[in-house]
C-alpha positions as CSV (number, residue, x, y, z in Angstrom):
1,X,14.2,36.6,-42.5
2,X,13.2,35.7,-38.9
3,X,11.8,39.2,-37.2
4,X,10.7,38.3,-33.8
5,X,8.7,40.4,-32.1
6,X,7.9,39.7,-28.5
7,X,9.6,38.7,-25.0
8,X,9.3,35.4,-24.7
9,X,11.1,34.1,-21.5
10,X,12.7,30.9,-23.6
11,X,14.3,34.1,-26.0
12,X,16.2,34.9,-23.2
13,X,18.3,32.0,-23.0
14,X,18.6,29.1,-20.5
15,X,16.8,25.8,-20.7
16,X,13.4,25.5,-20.4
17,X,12.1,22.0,-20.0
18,X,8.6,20.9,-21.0
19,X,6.5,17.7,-20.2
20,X,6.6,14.9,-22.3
21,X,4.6,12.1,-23.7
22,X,1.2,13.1,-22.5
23,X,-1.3,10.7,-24.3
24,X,1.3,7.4,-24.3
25,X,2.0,8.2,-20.2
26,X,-2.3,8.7,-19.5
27,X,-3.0,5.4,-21.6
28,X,-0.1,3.1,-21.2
29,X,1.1,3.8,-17.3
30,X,-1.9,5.5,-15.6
31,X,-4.4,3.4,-17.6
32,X,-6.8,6.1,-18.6
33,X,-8.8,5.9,-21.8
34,X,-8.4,8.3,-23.9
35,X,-10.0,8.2,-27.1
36,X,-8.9,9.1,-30.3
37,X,-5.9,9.9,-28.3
38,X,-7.6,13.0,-27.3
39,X,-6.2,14.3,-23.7
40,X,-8.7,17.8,-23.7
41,X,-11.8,15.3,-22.5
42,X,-10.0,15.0,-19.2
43,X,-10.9,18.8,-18.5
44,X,-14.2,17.9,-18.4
45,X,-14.5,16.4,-15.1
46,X,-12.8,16.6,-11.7
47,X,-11.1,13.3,-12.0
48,X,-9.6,13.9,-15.5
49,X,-8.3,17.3,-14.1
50,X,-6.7,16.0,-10.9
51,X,-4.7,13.2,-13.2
52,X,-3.6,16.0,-15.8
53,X,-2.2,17.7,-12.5
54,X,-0.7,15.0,-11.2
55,X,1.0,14.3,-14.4
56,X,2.3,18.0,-14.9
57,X,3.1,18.1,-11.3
58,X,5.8,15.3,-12.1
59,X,7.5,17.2,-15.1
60,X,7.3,21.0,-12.7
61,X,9.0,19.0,-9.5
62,X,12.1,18.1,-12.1
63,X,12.1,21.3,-13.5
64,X,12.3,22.5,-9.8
65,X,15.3,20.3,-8.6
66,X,17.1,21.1,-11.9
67,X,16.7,25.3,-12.2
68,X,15.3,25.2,-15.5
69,X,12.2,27.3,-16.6
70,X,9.0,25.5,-18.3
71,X,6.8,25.7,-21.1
72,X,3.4,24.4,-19.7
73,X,2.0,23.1,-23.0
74,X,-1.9,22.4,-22.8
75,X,-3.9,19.3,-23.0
76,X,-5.6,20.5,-26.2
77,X,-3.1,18.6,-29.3
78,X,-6.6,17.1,-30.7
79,X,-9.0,20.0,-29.5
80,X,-9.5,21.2,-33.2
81,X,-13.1,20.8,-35.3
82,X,-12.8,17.8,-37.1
83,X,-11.7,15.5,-34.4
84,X,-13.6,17.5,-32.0
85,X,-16.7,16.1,-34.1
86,X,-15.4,12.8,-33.3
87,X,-15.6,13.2,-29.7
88,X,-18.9,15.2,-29.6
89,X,-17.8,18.5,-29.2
90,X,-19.3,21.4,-31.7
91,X,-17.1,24.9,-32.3
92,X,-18.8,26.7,-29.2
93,X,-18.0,23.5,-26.8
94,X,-14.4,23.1,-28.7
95,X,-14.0,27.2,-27.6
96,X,-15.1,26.6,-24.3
97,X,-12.8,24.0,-23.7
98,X,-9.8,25.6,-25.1
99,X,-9.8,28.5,-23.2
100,X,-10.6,26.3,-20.2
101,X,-7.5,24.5,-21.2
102,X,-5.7,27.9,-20.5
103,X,-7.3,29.1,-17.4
104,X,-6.6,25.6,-15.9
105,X,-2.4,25.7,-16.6
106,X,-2.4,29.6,-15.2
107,X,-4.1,28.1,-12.0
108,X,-1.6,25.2,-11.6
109,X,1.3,27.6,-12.8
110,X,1.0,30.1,-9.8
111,X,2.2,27.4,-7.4
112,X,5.4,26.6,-9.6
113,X,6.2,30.0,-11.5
114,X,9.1,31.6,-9.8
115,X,11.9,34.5,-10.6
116,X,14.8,33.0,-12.4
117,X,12.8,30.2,-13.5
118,X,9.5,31.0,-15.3
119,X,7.0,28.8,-16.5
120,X,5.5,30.3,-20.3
121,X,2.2,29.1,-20.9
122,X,1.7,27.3,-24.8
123,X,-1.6,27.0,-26.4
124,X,-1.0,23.3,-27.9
125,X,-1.7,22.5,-31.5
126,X,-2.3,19.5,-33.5
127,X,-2.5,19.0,-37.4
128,X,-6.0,18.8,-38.6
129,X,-5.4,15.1,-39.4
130,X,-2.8,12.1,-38.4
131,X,-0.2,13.6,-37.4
132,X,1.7,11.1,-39.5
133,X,0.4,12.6,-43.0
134,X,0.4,16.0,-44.4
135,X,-2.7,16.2,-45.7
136,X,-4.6,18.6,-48.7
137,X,-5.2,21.6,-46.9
138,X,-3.6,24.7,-48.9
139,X,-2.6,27.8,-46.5
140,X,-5.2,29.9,-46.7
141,X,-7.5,26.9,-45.6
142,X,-5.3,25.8,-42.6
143,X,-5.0,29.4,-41.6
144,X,-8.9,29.4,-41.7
145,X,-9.0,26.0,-39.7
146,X,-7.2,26.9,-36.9
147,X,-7.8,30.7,-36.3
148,X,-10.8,29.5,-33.9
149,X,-8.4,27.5,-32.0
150,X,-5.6,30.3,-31.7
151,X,-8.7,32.8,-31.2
152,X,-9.2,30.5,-27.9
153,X,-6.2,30.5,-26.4
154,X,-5.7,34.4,-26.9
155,X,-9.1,35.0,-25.1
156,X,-7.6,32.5,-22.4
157,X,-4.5,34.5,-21.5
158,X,-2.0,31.9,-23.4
159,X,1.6,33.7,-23.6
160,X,1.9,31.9,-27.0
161,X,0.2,28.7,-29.3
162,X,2.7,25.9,-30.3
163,X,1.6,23.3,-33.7
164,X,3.1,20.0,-32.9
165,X,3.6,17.0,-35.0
166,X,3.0,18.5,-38.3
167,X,3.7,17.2,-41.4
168,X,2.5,19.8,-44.0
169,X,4.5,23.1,-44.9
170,X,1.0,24.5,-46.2
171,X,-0.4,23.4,-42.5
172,X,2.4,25.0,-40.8
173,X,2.3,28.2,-42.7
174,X,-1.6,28.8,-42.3
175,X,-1.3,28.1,-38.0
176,X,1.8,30.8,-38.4
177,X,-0.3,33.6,-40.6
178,X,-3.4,32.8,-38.1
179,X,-1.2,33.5,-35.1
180,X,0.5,36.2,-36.3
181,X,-3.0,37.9,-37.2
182,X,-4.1,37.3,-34.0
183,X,-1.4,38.9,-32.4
184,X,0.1,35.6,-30.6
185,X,3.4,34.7,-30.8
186,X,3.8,30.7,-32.1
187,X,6.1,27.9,-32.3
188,X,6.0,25.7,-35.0
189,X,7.1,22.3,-34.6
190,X,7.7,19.4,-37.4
191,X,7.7,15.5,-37.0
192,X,9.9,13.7,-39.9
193,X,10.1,10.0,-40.4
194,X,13.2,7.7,-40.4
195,X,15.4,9.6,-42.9
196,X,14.9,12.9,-41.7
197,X,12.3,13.9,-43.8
198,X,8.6,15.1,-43.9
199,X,6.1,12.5,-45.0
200,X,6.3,13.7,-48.5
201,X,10.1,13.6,-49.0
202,X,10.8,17.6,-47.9
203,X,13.8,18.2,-45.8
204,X,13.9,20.2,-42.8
205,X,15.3,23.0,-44.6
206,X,13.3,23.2,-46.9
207,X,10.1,23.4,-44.8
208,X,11.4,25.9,-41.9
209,X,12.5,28.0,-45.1
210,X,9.5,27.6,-46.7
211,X,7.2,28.5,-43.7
212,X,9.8,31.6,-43.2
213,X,9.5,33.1,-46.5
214,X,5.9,32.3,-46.9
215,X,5.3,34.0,-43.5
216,X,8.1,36.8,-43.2
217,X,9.4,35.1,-40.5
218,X,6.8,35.0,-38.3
219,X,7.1,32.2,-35.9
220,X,9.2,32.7,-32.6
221,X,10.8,29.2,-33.9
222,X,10.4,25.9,-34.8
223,X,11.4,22.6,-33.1
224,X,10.8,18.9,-33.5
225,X,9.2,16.2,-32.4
226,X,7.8,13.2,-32.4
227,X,10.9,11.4,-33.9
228,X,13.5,10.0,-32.7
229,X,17.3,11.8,-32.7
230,X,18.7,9.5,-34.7
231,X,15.9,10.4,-37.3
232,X,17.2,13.7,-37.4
233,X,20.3,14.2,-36.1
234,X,22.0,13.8,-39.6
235,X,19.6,16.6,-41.6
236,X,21.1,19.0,-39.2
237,X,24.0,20.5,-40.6
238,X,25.7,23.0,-37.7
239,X,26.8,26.6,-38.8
240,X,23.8,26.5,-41.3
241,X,21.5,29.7,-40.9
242,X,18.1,27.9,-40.7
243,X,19.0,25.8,-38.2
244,X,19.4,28.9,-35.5
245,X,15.4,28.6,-35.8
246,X,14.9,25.4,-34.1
247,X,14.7,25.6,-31.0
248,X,13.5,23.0,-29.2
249,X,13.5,19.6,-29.4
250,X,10.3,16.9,-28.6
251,X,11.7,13.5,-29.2
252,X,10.1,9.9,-29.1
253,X,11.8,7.5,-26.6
254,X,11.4,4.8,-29.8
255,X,13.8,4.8,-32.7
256,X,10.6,2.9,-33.9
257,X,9.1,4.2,-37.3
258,X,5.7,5.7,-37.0
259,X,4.5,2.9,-38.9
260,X,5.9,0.7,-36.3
261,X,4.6,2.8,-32.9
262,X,1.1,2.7,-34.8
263,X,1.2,-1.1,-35.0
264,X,2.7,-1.7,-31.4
265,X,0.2,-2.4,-28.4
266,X,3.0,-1.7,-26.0
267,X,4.9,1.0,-25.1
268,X,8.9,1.2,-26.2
269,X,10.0,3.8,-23.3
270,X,13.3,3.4,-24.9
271,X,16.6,4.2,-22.9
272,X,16.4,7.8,-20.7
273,X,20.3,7.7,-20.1
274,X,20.8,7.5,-24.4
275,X,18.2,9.9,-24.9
276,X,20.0,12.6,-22.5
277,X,23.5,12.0,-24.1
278,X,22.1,12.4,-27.6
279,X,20.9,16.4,-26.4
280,X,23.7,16.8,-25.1
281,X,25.2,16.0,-28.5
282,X,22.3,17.8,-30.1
283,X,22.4,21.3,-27.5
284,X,26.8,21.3,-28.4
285,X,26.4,21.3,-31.6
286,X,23.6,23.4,-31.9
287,X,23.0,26.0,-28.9
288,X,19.9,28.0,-29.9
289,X,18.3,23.9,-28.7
290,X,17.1,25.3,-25.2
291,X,13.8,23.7,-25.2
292,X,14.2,20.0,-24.3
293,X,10.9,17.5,-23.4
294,X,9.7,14.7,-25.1
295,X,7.4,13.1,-27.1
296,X,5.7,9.4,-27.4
297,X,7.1,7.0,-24.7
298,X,8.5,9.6,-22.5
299,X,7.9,10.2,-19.5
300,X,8.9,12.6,-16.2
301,X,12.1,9.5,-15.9
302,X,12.9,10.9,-19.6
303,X,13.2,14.9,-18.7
304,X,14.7,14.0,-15.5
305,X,17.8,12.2,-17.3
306,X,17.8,14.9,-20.3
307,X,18.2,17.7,-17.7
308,X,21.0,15.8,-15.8
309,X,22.6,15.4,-19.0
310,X,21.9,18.8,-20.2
311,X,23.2,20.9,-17.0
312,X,21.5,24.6,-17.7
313,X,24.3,26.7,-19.2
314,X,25.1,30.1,-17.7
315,X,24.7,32.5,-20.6
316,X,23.1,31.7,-23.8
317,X,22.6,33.8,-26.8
318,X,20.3,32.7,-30.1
């Protein structure tokens, strides 16, 4: 089913790290407010630029010392219309800013990208809503939603658009058809709650399968995040066909709920040394795993111990 259809870097095999926990690392270590949990504000002045520097600067100098590629995701996870409204942003400020979100990543990639060890530029994604529940949108509304979005990041120069932290199958499908029309390769990439599942009760199966046959295969691949690996680790089953598609893994430094992280008002940064061992696990048992960063509570400590863990293999094939 999967027909993939451009170069990608990260297709080529060795590890490609990305950055982690944006919005928990702004609010809970460098104090900034962000609200609605909205990190695409900070493009808006010189201040909030500098800080989003600083704090991809942190993930690029481990990817450095470790030899691993990068997938420079961009500060955009809430940049979409309805929570854009929220924020005071209409559709033509929302455009601006997205493909200012772009043009500020291929500025602060030309002093990192290097042969051997590329950095790939991602438009970022979020679900129209919480990312903790699915939602009502049907496909062919989602893939209306976000086609602005996608629209942005192609007239930005983004190599690709990644959807994080969703929890709908129609969601997912609709940001794949958009992309695809458009021309952009995408990544989709699912968050599942204690038991492995989407908020609804789907297993991972069922919704990478789902968005595959729907789409004829049209995302690069799929990852997750925003969980835990002990969340997930048991709906893997290795040897499996559909799990060659993921590809990537975003995980929380909690083995909190989402119920619980929503309720804290401090920051569980979990255990870095745990969380390295468990990709480790993860990336043996299933190889196509080359993209490793993290989610809530992680920070540059957490990809630093992943990639010491994870030393970047010599030869990969998907």
């Amino acid at each position: 089913m999967a027909k993939y259809r451009h170069a990608l870097p990260q297709r080529r095999g060795g590890i490609f790290l990305t950055d982690g926990g944006m919005e928990t690392t702004l609010i809970f270590h460098e104090g900034v407010d962000l609200p609605h949990f909205a990190a695409f504000v900070l493009l808006d002045s010189a201040e909030g630029r500098e800080k989003l520097k600083q704090y991809y600067s942190a993930y690029l100098e481990v990817a450095r010392d470790h030899g691993t590629g990068f997938v420079l995701d961009s500060p955009t996870w809430r940049a979409n219309p309805d929570w854009g409204a929220k924020l005071g942003y209409d559709a033509s400020a929302l455009k601006a800013i997205n493909v200012r979100s772009i043009e500020f990543l291929k500025e602060l990639r030309s002093g990192w990208d290097r042969p051997g060890a590329p950095c790939v530029i991602s438009g970022a994604i979020g679900p129209r809503g919480d990312g903790y529940k699915a939602g009502n949108m049907d496909a062919v509304e989602a893939e209306a939603y976000h086609r602005a979005q996608i629209a942005a990041f192609v007239e930005g120069g983004a190599d690709m658009v990644t959807a994080f932290t969703l929890a709908s199958i129609n969601e997912a499908i609709g940001i794949a058809r958009a992309a695809k029309s458009l021309g952009i390769p995408a990544a989709i990439s699912f968050t599942v709650e204690t038991n492995g599942r989407l908020v609804k009760g789907e297993t991972l199966r069922e919704a990478i399968e789902a968005v595959d046959r729907e789409t004829d295969g049209a995302p690069e691949y799929f990852l997750i995040n925003c969980a835990h690996p002990t969340h997930f680790e048991d709906a893997l089953k290795a040897g499996e066909a559909w799990t060659e598609r993921i590809h990537g893994i975003r995980a929380n430094a909690s083995t909190k709920s989402h119920a619980e992280l929503d309720e804290s008002e401090t920051l569980d940064a979990g255990d870095p040394a745990d969380l390295g061992r468990r990709y480790v696990a993860l990336r043996n048992a299933f190889p196509t795993m080359r993209i490793l960063g993290g989610c809530c509570g992680t920070d540059h400590r957490h990809a630093a111990a992943i990639c010491e863990a994870c030393e970047p293999p010599r030869a990969l094939s998907a």
